[in-house]
C-alpha positions as CSV (number, residue, x, y, z in Angstrom):
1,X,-49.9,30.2,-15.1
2,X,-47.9,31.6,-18.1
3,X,-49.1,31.4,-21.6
4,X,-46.1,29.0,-22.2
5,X,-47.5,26.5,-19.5
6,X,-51.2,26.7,-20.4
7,X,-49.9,25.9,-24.2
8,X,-47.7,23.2,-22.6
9,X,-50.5,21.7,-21.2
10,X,-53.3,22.1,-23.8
11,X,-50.4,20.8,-26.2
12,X,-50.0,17.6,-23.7
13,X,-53.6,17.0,-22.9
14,X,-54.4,16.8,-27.2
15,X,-51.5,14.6,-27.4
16,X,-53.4,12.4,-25.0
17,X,-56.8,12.6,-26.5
18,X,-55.7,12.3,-30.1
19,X,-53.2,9.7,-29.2
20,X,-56.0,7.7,-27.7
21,X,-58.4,8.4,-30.9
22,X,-55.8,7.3,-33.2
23,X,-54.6,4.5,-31.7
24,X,-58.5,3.3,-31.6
25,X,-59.4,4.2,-35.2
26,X,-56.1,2.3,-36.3
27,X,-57.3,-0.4,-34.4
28,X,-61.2,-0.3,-36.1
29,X,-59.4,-0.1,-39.8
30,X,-57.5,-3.2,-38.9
31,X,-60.1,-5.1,-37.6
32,X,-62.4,-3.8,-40.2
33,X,-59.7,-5.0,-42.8
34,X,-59.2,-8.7,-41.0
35,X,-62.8,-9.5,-41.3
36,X,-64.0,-7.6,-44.8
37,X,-65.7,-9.7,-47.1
38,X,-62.8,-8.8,-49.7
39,X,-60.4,-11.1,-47.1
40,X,-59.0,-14.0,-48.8
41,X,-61.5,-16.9,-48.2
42,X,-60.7,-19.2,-45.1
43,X,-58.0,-16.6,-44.1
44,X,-60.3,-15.8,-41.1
45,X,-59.9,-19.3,-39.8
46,X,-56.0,-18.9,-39.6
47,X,-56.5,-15.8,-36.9
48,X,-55.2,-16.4,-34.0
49,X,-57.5,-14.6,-31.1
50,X,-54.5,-12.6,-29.7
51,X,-53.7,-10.2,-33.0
52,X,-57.8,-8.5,-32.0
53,X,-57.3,-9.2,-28.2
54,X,-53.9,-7.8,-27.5
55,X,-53.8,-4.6,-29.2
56,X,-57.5,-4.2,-28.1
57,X,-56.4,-5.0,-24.2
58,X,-53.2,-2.4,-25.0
59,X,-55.7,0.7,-26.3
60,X,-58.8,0.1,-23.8
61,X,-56.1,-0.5,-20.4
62,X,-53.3,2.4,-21.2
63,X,-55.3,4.4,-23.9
64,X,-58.7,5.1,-22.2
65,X,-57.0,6.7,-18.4
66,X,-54.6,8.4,-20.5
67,X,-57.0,9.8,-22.2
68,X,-59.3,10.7,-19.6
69,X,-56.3,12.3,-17.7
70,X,-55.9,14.5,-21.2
71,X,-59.6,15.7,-20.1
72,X,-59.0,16.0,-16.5
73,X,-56.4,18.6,-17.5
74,X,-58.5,20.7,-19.7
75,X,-61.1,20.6,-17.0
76,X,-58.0,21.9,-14.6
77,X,-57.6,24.4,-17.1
78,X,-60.9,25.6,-17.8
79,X,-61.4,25.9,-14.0
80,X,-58.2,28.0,-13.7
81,X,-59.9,30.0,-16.7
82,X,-57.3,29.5,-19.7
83,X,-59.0,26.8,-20.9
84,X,-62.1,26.5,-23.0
85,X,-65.1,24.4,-22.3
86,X,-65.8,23.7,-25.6
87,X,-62.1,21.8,-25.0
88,X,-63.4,19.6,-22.6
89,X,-66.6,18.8,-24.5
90,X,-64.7,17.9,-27.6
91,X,-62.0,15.7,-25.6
92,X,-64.9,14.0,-23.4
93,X,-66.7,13.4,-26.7
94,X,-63.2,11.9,-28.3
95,X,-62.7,9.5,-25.4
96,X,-66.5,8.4,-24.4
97,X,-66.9,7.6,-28.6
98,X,-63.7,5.7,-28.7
99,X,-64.1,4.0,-25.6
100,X,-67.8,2.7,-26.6
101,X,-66.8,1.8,-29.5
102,X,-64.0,-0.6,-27.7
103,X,-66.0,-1.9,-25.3
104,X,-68.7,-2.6,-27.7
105,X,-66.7,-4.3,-30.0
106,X,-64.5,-6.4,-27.6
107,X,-68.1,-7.5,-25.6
108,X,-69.2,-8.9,-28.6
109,X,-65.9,-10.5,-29.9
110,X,-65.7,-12.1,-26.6
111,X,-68.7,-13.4,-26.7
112,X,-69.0,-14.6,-30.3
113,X,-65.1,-15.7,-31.0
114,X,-64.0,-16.1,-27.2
115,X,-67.0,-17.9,-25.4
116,X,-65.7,-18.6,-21.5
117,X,-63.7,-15.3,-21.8
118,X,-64.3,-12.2,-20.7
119,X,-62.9,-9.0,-21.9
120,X,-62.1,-7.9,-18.2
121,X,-59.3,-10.6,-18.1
122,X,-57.3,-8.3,-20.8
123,X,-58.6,-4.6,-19.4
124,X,-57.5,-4.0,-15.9
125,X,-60.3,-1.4,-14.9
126,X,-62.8,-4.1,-15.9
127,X,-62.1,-6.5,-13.7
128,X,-64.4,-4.5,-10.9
129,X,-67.8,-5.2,-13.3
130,X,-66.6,-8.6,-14.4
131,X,-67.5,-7.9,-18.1
């Protein structure tokens, strides 16, 4: 592998992961800004469910495997030995934290705001643990 390609690919593989990082901390400052105490009062009432579900369902469905394919290939290119581990620990890090904090989040708004739903009916790899 030339230096080009293995900066090709460690260039692609942060896209991913800091792609997937900013996408959820955009998501948590919205959110964060749709429920602060400092929102209008009875705005919260107006909220339709879909402007948390559907960019939550976007993130966690397309965000999370991209991401995790962004730390597949800096485990492809550690093993090959142009990559670092302390790569893969950082992008692993990245991803697990984001998607926790997702998961977290969209279990208890589903079961708080949503009750009957389940977040698995908006995340497709889910739907196997029916949460």
């Amino acid at each position: 592998m030339t230096k080009s390609q293995t900066i090709q690919w460690k260039t692609a593989c942060w896209i991913a992961v800091g792609g997937f990082t900013a996408a959820s901390t955009w998501f948590g400052w919205n959110v964060h800004q749709l429920f602060s105490p400092s929102a209008p009062p009875g705005s919260i009432g107006l909220i339709c469910g879909n402007t948390v579900t559907d960019p939550l369902g976007a993130i966690l469905s397309s965000g999370t495997p991209i991401s995790l394919a962004g730390v597949a290939g800096f485990v492809f290119l550690s093993h090959r030995g142009v990559g670092s581990r302390w790569s893969v620990a950082s992008a692993a890090v990245l991803t697990v934290a984001c998607t926790a904090a997702l998961l977290v989040f969209g279990i208890r708004f589903f079961r708080d705001a949503l009750p009957g739903f389940e977040l698995s009916q908006i995340v497709w790899w889910l739907r196997p643990f029916g949460i």
